[in-house]
N, C-alpha and C positions, 0 to 999 in steps of 0.2 A: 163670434163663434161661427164654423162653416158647418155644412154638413157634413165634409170627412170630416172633423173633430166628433160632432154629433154620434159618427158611426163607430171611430175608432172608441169612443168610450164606452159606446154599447157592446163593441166587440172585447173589449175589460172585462165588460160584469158580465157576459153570455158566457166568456171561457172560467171566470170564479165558478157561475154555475154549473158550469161543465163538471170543474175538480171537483164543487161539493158534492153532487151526485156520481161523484166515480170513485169505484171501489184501490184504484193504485194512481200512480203518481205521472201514467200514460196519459189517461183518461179516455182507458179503449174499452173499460169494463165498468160494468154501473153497478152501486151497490145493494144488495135484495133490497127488494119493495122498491128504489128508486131509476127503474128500467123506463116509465114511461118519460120522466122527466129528463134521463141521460139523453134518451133519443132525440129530445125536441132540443134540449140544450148544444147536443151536437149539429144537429141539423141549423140554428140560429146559427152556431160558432161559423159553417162552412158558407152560407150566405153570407152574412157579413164580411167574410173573409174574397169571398167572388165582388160583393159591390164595392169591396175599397179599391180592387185592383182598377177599377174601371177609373178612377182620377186617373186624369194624367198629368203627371210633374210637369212643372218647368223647371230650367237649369237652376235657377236659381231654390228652387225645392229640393233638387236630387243634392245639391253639392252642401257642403258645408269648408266654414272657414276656421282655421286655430289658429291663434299666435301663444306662441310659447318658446320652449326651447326642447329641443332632441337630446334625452338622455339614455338612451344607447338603439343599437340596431343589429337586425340579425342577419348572418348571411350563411349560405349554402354553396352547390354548383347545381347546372344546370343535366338532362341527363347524360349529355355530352361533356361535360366534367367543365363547362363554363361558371366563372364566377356568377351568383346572385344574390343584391341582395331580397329580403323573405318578408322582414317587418323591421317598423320600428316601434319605440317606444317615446311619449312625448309628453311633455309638462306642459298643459295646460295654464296660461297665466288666468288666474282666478281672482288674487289679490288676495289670497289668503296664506296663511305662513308656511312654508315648505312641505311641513309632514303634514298639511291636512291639504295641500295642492289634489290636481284633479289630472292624475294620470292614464293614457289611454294607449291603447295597442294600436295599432294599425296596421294592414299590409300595404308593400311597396308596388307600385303601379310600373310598368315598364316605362311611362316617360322620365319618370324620376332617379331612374337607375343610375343614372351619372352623378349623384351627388353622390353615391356609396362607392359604386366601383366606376373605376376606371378602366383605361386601355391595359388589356393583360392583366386583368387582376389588381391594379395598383390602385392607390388610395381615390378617392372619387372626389369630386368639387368640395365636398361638407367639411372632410377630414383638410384636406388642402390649405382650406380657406378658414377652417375657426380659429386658429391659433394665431390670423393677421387681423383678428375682427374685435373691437372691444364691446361688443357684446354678441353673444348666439343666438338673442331671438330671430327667431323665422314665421314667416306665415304659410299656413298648410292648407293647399286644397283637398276635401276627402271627399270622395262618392257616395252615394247610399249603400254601397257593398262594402264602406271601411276599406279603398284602397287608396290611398296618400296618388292623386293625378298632378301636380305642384307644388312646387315648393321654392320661396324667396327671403332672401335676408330685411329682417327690416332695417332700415338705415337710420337709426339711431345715436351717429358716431360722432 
């Protein structure tokens, strides 16, 4: 156990004790007779909140890895009427049976935009290339903001 672990748990039960002494689901108003408690409980929440930032990541903290497979993705334009795509959506290999897999959103990162779109709008590496591959898993790199920075086939063939 580190001390971010340590603080992040504290900063768990300071924010429960927040909601329990708050009067709505904000937790910007305390409820009668529990004003002195709101105060200290928010006042802990915004400390702890200031010393976690003070860690600093390394790459391999900020990023995360998925292997799964990509079951579907959403696209837009851009406001100059350019293709983009926005997010996807992705299967999780868990090893568990289908409908109780572990699926997650993601947004798409601008290095990754070529697996979706291509030149002029046209289909992008993913779509190209899944239909020559016998299998779709891929492995995903994601940032701590949820935006898909890479993405590779595994070679499983």
């Amino acid at each position: 156990m580190t001390r971010e672990d340590i603080l992040i748990n504290r900063l768990e039960m300071a924010s429960h004790n927040l909601y329990c002494y708050s009067e709505n689901y904000l937790m910007d108003t305390p409820k009668a007779g529990h004003e002195e408690e709101h105060k200290a409980a928010a006042a802990e929440v915004e400390i702890l909140k200031v010393w976690l930032k003070e860690f600093h990541r390394t790459n391999s903290n900020s990023t995360r890895e998925f292997i799964g497979h990509i079951s579907g993705w959403g696209r837009s334009k851009t406001y100059d009427g350019c293709p983009l795509a926005n997010w996807l959506s992705f299967e999780v290999e868990t090893g568990a049976p289908y409908l109780y897999g572990d699926q997650r959103k993601f947004n798409i990162g601008p290095e990754v935009q070529g697996w979706f779109v291509g030149e002029n709008g046209s289909c992008g590496k993913y779509d190209m290339e899944k239909h020559e591959r016998s299998s779709r898993r891929v492995k995903i790199t994601v940032d701590k903001i949820e935006y898909v920075r890479s993405i590779e086939w595994i070679a499983d063939e």
